[in-house]
Chimera marker file (.cmm) of the C-alpha trace (Angstrom):
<marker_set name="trace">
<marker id="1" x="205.425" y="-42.675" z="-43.703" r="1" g="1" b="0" radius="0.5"/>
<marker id="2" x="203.872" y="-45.668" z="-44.086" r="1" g="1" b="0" radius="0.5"/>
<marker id="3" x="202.051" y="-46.849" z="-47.794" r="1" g="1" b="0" radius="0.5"/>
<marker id="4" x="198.846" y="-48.941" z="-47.585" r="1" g="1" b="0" radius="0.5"/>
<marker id="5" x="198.790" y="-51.094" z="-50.781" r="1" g="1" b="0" radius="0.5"/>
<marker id="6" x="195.128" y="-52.462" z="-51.681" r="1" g="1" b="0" radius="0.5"/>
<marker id="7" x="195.213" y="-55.191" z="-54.444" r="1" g="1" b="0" radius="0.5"/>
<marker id="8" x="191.737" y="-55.124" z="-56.237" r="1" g="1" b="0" radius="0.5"/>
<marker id="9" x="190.097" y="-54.190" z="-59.294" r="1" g="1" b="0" radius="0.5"/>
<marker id="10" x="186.888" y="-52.940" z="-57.754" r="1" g="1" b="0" radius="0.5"/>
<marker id="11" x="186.781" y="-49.275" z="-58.446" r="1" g="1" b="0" radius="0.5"/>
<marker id="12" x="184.372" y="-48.257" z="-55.638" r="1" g="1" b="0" radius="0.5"/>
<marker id="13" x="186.473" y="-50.334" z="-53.280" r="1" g="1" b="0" radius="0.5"/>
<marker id="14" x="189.402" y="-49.219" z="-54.194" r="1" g="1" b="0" radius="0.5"/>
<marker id="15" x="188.049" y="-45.085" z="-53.924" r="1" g="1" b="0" radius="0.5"/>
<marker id="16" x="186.687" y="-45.822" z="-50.664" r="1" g="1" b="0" radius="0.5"/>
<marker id="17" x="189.542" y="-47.676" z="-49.089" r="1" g="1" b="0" radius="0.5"/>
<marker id="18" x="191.825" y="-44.824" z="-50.710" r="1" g="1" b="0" radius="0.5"/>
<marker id="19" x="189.673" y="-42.247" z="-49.296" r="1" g="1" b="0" radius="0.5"/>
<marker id="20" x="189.936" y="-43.363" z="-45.663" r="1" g="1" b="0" radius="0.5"/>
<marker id="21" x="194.014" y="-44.426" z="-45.931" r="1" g="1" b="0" radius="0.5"/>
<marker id="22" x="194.467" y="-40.513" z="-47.138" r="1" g="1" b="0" radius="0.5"/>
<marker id="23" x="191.918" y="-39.010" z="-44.369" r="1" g="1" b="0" radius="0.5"/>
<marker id="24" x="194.158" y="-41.176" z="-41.781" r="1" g="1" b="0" radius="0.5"/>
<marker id="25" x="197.543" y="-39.491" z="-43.163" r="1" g="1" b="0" radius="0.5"/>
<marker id="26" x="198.882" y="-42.675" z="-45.296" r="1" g="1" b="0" radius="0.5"/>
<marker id="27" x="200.073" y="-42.843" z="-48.403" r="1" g="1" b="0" radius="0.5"/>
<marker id="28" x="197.960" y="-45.080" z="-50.644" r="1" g="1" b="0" radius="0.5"/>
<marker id="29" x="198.115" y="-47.205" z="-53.903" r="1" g="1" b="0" radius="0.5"/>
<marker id="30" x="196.232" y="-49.632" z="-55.479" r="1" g="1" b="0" radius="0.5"/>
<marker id="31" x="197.772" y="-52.541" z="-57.344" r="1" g="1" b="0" radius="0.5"/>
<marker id="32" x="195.843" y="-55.222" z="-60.085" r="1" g="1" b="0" radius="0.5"/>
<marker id="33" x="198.844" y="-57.251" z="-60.381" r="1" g="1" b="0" radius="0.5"/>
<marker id="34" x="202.479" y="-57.464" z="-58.830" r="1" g="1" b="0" radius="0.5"/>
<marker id="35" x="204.394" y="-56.228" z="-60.729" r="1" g="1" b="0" radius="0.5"/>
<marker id="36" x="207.375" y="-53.892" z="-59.712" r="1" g="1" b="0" radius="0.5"/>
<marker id="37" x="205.861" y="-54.430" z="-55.627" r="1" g="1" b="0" radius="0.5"/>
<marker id="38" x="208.256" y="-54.659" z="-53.049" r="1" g="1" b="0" radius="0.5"/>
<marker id="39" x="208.440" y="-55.354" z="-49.332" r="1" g="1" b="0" radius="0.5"/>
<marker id="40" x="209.429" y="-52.954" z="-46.540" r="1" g="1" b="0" radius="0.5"/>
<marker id="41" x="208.342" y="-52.236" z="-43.095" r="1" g="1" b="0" radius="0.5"/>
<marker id="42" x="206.422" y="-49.269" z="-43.953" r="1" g="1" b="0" radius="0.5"/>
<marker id="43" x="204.195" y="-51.137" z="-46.214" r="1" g="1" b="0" radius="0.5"/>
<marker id="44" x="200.506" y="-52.940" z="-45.292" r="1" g="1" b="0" radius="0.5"/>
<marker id="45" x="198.882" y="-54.773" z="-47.159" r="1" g="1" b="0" radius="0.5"/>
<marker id="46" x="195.526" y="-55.581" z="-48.088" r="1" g="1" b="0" radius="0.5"/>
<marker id="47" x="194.358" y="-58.235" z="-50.621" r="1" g="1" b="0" radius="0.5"/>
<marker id="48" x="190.912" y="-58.136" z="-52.592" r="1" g="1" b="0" radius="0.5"/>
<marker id="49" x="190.160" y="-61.781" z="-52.495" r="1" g="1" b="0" radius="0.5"/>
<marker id="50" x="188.061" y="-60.781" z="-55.689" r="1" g="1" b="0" radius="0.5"/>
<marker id="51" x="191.240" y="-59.505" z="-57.598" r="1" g="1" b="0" radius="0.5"/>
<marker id="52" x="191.881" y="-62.540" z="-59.873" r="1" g="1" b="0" radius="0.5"/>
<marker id="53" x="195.405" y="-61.655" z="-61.136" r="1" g="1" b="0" radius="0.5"/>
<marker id="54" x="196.174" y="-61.585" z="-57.589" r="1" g="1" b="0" radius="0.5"/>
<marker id="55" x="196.690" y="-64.673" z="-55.603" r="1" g="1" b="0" radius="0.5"/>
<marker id="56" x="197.734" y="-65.079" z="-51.415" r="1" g="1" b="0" radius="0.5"/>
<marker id="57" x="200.545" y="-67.165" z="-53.076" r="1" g="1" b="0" radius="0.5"/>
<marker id="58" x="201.724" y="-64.847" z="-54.733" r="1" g="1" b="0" radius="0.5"/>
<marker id="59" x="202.160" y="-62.328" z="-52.306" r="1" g="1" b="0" radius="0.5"/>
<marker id="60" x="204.368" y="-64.711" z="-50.320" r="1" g="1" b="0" radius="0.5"/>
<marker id="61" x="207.212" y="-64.606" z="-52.870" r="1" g="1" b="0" radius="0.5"/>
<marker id="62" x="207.053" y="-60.601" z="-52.378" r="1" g="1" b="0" radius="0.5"/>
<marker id="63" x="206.418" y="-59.537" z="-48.892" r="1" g="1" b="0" radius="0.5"/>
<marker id="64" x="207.771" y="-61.149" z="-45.736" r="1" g="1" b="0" radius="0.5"/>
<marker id="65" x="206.008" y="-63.436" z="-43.164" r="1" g="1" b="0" radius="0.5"/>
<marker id="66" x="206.135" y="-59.938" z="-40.645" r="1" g="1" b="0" radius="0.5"/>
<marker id="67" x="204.575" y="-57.990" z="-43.459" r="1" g="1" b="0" radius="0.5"/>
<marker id="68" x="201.661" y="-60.792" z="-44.174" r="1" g="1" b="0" radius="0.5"/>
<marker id="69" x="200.815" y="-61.007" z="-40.402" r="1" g="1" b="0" radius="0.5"/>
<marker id="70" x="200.014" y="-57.663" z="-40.494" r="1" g="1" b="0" radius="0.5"/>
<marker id="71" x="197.990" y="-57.700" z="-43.851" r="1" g="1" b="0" radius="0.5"/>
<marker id="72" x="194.512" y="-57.968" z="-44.445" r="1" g="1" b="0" radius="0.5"/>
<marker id="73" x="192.705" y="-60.661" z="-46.728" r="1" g="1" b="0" radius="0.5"/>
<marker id="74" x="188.813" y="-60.426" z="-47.668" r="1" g="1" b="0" radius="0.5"/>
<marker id="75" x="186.601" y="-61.389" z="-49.816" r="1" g="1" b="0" radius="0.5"/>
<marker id="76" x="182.922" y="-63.267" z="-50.143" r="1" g="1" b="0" radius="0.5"/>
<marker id="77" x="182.132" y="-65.384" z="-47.199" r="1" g="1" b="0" radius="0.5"/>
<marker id="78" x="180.410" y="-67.732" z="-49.622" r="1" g="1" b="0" radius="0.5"/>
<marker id="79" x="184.189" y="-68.478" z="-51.083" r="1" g="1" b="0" radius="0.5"/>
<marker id="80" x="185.646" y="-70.260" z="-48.257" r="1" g="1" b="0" radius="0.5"/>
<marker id="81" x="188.231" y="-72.185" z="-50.383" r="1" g="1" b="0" radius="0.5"/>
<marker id="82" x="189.445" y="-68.190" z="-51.178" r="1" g="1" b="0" radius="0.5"/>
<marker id="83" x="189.224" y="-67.176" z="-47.957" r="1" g="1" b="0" radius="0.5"/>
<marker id="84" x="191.260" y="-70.377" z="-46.706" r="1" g="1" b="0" radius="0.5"/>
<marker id="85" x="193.929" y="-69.563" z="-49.248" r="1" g="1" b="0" radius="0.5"/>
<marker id="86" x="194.974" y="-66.529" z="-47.228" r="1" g="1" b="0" radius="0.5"/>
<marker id="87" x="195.187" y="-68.187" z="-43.899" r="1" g="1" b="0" radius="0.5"/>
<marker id="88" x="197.383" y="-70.772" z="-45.301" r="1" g="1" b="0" radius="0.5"/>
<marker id="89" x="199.665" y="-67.988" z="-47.377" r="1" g="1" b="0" radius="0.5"/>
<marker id="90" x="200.128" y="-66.049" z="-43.746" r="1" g="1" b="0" radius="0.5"/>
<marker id="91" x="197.704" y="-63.738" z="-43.524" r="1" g="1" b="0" radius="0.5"/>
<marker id="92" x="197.547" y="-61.750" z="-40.518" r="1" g="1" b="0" radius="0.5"/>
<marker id="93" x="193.680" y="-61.283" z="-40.673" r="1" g="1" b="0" radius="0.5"/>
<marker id="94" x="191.167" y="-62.886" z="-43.340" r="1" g="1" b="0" radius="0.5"/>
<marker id="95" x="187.635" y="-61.537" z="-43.214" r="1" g="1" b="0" radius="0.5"/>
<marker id="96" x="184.648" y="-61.373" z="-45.393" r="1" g="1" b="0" radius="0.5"/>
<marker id="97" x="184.375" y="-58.834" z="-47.926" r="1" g="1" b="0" radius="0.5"/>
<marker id="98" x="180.955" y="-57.421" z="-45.644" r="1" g="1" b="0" radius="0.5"/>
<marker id="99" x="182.725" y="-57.514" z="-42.587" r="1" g="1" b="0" radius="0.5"/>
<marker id="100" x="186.076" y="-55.810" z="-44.269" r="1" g="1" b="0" radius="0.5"/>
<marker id="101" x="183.706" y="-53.011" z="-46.097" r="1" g="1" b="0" radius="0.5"/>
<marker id="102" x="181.744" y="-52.104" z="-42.824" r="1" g="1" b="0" radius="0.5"/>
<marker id="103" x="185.157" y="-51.612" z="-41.017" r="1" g="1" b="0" radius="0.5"/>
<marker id="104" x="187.733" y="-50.163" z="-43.238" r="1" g="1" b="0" radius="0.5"/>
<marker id="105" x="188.937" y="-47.673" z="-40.936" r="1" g="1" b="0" radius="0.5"/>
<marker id="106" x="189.399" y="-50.335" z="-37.718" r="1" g="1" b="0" radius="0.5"/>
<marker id="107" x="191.340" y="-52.789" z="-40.418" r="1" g="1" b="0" radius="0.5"/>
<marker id="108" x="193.350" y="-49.820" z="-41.502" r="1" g="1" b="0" radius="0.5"/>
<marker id="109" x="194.243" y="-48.656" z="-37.492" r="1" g="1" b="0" radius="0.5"/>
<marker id="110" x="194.779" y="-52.975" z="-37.423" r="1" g="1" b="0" radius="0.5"/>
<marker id="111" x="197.572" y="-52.775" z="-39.410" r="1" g="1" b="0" radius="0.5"/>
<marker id="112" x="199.732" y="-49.861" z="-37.905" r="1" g="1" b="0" radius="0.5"/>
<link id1="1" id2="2" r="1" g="1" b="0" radius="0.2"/>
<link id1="2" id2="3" r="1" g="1" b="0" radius="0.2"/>
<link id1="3" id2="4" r="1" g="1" b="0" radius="0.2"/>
<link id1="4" id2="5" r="1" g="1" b="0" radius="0.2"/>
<link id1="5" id2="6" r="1" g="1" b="0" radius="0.2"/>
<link id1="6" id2="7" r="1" g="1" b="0" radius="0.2"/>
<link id1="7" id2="8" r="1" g="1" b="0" radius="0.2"/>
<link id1="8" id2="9" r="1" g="1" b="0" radius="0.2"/>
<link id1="9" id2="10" r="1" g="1" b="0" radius="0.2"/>
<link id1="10" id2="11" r="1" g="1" b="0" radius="0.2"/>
<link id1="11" id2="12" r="1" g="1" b="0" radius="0.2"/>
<link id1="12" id2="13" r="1" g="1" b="0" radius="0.2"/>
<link id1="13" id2="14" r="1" g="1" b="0" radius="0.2"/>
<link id1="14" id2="15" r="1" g="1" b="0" radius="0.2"/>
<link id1="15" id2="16" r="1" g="1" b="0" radius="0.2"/>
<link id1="16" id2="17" r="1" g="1" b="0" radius="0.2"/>
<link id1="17" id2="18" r="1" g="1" b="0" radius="0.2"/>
<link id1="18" id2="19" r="1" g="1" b="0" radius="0.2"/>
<link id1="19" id2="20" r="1" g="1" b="0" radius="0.2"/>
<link id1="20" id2="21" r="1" g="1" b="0" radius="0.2"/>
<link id1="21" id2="22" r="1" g="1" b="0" radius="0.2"/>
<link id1="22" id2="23" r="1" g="1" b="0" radius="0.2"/>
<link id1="23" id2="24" r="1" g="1" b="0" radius="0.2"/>
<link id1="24" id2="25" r="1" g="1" b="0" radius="0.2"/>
<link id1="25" id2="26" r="1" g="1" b="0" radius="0.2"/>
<link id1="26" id2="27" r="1" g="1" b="0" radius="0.2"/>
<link id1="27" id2="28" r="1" g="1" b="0" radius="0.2"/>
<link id1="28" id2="29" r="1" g="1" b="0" radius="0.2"/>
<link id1="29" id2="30" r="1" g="1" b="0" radius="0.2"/>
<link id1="30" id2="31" r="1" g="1" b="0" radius="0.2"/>
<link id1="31" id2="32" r="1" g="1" b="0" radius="0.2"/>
<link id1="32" id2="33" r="1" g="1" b="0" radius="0.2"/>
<link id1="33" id2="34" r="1" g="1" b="0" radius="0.2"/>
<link id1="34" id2="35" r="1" g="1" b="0" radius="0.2"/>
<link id1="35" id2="36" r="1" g="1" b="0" radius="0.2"/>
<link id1="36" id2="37" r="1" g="1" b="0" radius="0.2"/>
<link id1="37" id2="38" r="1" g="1" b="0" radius="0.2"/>
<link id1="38" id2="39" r="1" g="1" b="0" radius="0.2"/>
<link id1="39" id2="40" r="1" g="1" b="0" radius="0.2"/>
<link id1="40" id2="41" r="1" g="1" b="0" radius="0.2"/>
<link id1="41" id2="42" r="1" g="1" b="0" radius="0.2"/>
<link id1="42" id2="43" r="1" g="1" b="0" radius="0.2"/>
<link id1="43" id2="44" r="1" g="1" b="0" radius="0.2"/>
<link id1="44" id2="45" r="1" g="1" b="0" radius="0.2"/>
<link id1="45" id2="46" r="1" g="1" b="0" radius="0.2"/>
<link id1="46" id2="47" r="1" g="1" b="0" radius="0.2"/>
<link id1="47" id2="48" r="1" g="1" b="0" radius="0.2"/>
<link id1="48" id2="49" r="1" g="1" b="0" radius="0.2"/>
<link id1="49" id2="50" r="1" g="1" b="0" radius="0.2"/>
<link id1="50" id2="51" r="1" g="1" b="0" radius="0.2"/>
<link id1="51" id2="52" r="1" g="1" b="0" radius="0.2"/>
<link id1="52" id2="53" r="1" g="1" b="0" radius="0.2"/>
<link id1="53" id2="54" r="1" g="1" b="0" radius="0.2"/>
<link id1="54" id2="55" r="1" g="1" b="0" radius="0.2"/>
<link id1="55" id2="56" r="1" g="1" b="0" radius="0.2"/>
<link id1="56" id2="57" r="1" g="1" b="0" radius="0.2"/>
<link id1="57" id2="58" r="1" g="1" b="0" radius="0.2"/>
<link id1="58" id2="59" r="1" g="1" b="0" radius="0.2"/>
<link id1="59" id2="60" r="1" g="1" b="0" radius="0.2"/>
<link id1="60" id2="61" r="1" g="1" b="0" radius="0.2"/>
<link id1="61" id2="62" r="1" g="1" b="0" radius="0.2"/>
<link id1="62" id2="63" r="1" g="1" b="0" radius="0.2"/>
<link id1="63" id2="64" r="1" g="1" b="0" radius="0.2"/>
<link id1="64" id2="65" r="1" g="1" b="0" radius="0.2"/>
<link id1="65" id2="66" r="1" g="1" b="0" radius="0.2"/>
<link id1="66" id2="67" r="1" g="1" b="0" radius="0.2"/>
<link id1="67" id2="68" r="1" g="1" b="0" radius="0.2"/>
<link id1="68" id2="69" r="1" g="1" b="0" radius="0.2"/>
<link id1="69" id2="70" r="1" g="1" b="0" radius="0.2"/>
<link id1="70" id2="71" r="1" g="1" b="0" radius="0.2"/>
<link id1="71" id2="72" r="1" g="1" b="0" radius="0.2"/>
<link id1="72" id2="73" r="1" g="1" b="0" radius="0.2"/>
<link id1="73" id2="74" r="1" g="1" b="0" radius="0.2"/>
<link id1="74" id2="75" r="1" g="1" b="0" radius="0.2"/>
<link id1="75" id2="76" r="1" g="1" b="0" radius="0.2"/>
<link id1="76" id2="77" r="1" g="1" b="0" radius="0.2"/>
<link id1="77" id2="78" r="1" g="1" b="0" radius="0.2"/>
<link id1="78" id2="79" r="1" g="1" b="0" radius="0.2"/>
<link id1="79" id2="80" r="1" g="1" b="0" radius="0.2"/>
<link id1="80" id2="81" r="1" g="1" b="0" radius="0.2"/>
<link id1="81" id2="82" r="1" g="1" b="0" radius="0.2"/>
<link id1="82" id2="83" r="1" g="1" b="0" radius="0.2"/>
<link id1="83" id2="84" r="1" g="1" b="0" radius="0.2"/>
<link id1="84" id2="85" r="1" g="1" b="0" radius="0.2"/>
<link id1="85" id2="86" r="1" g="1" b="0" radius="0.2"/>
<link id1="86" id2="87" r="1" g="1" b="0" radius="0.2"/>
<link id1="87" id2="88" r="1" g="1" b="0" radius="0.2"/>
<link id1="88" id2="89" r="1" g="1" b="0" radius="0.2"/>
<link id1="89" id2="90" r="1" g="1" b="0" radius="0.2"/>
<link id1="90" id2="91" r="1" g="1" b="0" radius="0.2"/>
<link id1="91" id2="92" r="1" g="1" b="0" radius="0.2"/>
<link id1="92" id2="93" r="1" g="1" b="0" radius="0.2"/>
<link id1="93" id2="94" r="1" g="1" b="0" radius="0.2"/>
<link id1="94" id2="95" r="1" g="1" b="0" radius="0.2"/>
<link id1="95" id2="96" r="1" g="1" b="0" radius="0.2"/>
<link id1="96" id2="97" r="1" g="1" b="0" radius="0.2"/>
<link id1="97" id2="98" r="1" g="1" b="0" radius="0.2"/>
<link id1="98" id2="99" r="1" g="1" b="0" radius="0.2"/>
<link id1="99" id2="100" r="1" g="1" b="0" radius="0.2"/>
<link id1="100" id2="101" r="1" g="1" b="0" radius="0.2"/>
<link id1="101" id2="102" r="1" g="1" b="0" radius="0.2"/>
<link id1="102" id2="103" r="1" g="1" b="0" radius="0.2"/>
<link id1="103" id2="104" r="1" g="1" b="0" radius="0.2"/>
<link id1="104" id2="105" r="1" g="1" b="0" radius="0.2"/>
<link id1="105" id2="106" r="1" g="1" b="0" radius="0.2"/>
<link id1="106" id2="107" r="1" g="1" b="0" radius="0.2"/>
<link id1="107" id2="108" r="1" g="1" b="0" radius="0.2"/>
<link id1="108" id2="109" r="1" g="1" b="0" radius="0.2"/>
<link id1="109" id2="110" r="1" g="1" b="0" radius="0.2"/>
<link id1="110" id2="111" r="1" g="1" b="0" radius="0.2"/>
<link id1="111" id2="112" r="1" g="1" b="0" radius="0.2"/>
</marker_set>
């Protein structure tokens, strides 16, 4: 089965996203920080741009260039030096944090 991991801090984020993973059969957990992840290919990924002890960079020394093309990065559309970061780290999709929130389910069906 495959394990959706959503980096944030945001509580209501992290219910909702959690809320549609489980109602589309994954397993889900949410992360503030890396330690103890590690990479397989049942695992997606996506990245609260918001998170600050999470950076794209460091999600590069954990999950593989497969595993980032199929992650998602968001976050505000105002922070385009953020939003950059995750494009150059190898992120599959980067989208703003509107566009992400309005979607979750298609970004979650995205990454299977």
């Amino acid at each position: 089965m495959s394990v959706l991991t959503l980096y944030s801090s945001d509580l209501m984020l992290i219910s909702r996203v959690g809320g549609v993973a489980r109602a589309a059969g994954w397993d889900f957990e949410s992360r503030t920080d890396t330690q103890d992840a590690d990479d397989s290919e049942f695992v997606k990924v996506f990245l609260d741009l918001g998170c600050r002890s999470v950076a794209p960079s460091q999600l590069v020394a954990i999950y593989s260039a497969a595993t980032l093309e199929r992650a998602v990065a968001f976050g505000p559309h105002v922070h385009v030096d953020l939003l950059e970061s995750a494009r150059k780290a190898g992120f599959g999709t980067v989208v703003s944090r509107g566009s992400f929130m309005g979607n979750v389910a298609a970004f979650l069906a995205r990454v299977e």
